[in-house]
C-alpha positions, 0 to 999 in steps of 0.5 A: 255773681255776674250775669249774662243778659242774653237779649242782645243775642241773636235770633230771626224773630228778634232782629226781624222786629228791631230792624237794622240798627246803625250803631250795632252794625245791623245785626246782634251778636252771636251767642259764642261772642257773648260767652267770649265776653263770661270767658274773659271775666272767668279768665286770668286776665281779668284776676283784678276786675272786681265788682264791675259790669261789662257791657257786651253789647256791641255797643248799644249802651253807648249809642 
């Protein structure tokens, strides 16, 4: 099972309390950028990922 945290997604309320955050380009992602990430473990392309956790974040786990 893999899941999506949707916390990185984004909405007015959220950003407006996180403020611009350098390392994420001032702004979270849209929801259509997180599915792209689900899109690509259901995908062909992924056929030997196997028990990994992809961060779609934008780079926030890295900053």
């Amino acid at each position: 099972m893999t899941g999506i945290a949707t916390n990185m997604t984004f909405d007015q309320a959220g950003a407006a309390r996180l403020g611009p955050v350098p390392a994420l380009g001032e702004r979270l992602a849209e929801p259509e950028q997180m599915a792209e990430g689900a899109l690509f473990l259901a995908s062909d392309a992924a056929s030997f990922v196997n028990g990994a956790l992809v961060p779609v974040d934008g780079g926030w786990s890295a900053a």
